[in-house]
C-alpha positions in Angstrom: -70.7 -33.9 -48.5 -68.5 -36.6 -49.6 -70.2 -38.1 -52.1 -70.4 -35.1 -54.1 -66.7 -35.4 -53.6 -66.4 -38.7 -54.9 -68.8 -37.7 -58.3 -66.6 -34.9 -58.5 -63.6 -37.3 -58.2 -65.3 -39.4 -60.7 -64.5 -36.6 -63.2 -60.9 -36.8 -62.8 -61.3 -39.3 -65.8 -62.7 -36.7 -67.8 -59.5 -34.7 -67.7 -57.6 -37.6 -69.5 -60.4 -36.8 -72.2 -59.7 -33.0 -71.5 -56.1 -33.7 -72.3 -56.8 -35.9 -75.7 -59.3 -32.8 -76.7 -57.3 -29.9 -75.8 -55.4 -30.1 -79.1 -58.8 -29.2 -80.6 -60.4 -27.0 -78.4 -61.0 -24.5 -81.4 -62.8 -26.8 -83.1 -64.6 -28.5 -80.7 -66.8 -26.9 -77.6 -65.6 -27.9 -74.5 -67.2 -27.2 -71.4 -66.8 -26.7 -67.4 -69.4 -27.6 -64.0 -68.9 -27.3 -60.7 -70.8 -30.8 -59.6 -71.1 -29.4 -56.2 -72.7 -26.1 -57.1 -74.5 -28.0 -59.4 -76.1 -30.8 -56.9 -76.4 -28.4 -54.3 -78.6 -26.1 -56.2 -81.4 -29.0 -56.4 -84.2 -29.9 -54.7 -84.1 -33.5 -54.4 -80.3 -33.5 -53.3 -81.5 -30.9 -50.2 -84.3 -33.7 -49.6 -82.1 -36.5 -49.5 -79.5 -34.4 -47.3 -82.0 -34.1 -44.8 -82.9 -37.9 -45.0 -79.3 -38.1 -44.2 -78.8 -35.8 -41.1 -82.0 -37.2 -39.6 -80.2 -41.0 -39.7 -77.6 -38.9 -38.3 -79.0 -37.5 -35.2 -81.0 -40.5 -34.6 -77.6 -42.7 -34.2 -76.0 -39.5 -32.9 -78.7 -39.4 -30.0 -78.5 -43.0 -29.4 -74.8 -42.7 -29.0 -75.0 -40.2 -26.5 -77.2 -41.9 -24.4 -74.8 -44.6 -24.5 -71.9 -42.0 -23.2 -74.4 -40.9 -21.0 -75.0 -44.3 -19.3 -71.7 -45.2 -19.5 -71.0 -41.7 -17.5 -73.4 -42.3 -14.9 -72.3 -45.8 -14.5 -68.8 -44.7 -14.2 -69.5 -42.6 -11.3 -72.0 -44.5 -9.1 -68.9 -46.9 -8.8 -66.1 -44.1 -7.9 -68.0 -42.9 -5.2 -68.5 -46.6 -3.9 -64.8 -47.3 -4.9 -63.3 -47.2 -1.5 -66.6 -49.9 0.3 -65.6 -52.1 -2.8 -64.0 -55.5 -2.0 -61.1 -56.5 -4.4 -63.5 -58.7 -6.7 -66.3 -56.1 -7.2 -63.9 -53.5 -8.6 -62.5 -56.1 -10.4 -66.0 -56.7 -11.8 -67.1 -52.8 -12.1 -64.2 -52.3 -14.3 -65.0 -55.4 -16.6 -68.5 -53.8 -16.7 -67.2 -50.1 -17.3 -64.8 -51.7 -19.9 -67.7 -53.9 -21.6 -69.4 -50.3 -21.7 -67.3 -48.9 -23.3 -66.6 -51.2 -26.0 -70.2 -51.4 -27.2 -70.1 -47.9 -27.0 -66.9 -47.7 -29.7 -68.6 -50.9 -31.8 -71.8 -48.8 -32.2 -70.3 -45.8 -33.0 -68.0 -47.2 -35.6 -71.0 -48.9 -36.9 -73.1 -46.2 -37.7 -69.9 -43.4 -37.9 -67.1 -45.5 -39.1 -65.6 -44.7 -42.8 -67.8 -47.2 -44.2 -70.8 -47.4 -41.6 -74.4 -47.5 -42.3 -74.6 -43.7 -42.7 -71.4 -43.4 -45.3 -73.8 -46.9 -46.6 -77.6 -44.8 -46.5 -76.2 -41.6 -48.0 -74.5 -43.7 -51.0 -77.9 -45.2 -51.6 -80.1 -42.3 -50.8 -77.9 -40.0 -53.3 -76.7 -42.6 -56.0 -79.9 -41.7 -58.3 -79.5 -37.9 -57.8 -75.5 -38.9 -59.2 -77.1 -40.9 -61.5 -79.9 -38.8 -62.7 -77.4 -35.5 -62.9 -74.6 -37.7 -64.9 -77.4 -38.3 -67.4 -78.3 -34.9 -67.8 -74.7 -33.8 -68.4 -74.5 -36.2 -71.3 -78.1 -34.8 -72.7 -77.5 -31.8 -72.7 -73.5 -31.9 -73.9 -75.0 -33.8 -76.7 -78.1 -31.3 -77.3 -75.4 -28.4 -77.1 -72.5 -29.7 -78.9 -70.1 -29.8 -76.4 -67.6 -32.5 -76.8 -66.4 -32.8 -73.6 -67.7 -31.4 -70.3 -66.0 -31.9 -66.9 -66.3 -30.8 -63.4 -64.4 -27.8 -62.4 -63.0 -28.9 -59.3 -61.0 -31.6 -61.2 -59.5 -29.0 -63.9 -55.8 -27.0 -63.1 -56.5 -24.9 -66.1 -60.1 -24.4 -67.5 -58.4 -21.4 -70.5 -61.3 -21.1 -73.2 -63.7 -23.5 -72.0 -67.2 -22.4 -71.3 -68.4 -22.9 -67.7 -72.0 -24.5 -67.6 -72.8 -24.8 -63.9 -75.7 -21.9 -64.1 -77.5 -23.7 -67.9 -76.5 -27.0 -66.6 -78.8 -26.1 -62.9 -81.4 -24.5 -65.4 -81.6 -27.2 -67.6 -82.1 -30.2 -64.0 -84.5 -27.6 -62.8 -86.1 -27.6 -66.2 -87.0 -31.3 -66.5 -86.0 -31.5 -69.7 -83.1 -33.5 -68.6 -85.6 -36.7 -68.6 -86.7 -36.5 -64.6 
C-alpha cells in the first residue's frame, strides 16, 4: 500500500529528531512503530482498503472491456483485410488506432501514478494517517516518550523500546480520541 509507504516516509523526519535525541537516550524514552503493522492491524484501514480495490476492479473491469472491444474490433477487420479497398484499411487502422488511444488515456486516468485511484486512496486513508499521527503524539505524551518514530525509517533502533503491539492496543482502545 503506498500510502502507508509515504506515512512511513513521512517519519524519515523523525530520525533527524532521533539523531538530535540520541545523545540522551538514557535520559530520555525513546521509542519505535512499525506504521505498516500498525495501520494494518485496524479495522477502518481494512474498510477503506476495500473501498479502494472495489474502485479498482470497477475501472479494472471497464478497462478490459475496452481491450476486449478493441480485440474484437481488431479482428473482424484482419479477416476482411484482403476485400478491403486501400481507403477502408486506411480508415480501420485510424479506427483501431483511435481505439487504442482511449484505451491508454483511460487507463492512465484511472491507473497512472497520479490517477483517480492513487487520488481516492489518498482521500479515503488521509484521516486513518491523520487519526493514527494523533494517537502517536497522545500516547508518546501520556507515556513519556520523547521521541517515537517508525521503524522502517530507523538503520539502528539500539535501546529504544518498540511500541507497535501498545501503540495497536491503545487505536483499538479508543482512548486515542476516535
Amino acid at each position: 500500500m503506498s500510502n502507508i509507504k509515504q506515512l512511513a516516509a513521512r517519519t524519515v523526519l523523525g530520525l533527524a529528531l532521533f539523531v538530535t535525541f540520541a545523545a540522551n537516550a538514557n535520559a530520555q524514552k525513546i521509542g519505535v512503530i512499525d506504521s505498516r503493522q500498525v495501520l494494518e492491524a485496524l479495522p477502518e484501514t481494512q474498510a477503506a482498503n476495500a473501498k479502494v480495490q472495489a474502485l479498482q476492479k470497477m475501472w479494472q473491469d471497464s478497462l478490459v472491456l475496452m481491450q476486449t472491444a478493441l480485440q474484437n474490433k481488431a479482428d473482424g477487420y484482419k479477416k476482411i483485410l484482403d476485400t478491403m479497398n486501400p481507403e477502408s484499411k486506411e480508415k480501420a487502422n485510424a479506427e483501431l488506432t483511435s481505439l487504442n488511444d482511449a484505451l491508454l488515456k483511460y487507463r492512465d486516468a484511472k491507473f497512472g501514478q497520479d490517477g483517480e485511484l492513487a487520488h481516492q486512496q489518498q482521500i479515503i486513508l488521509q484521516p486513518i494517517f491523520d487519526r493514527t499521527k494523533e494517537a502517536i503524539a497522545l500516547f508518546a505524551k501520556r507515556d513519556k516518550f520523547v521521541l517515537i518514530v517508525d521503524k522502517n525509517a530507523v538503520l539502528n533502533a539500539d535501546g529504544a523500546v518498540d511500541l507497535t503491539q501498545k501503540m495497536i492496543e491503545y487505536l483499538k482502545s479508543g482512548k486515542s480520541g476516535k
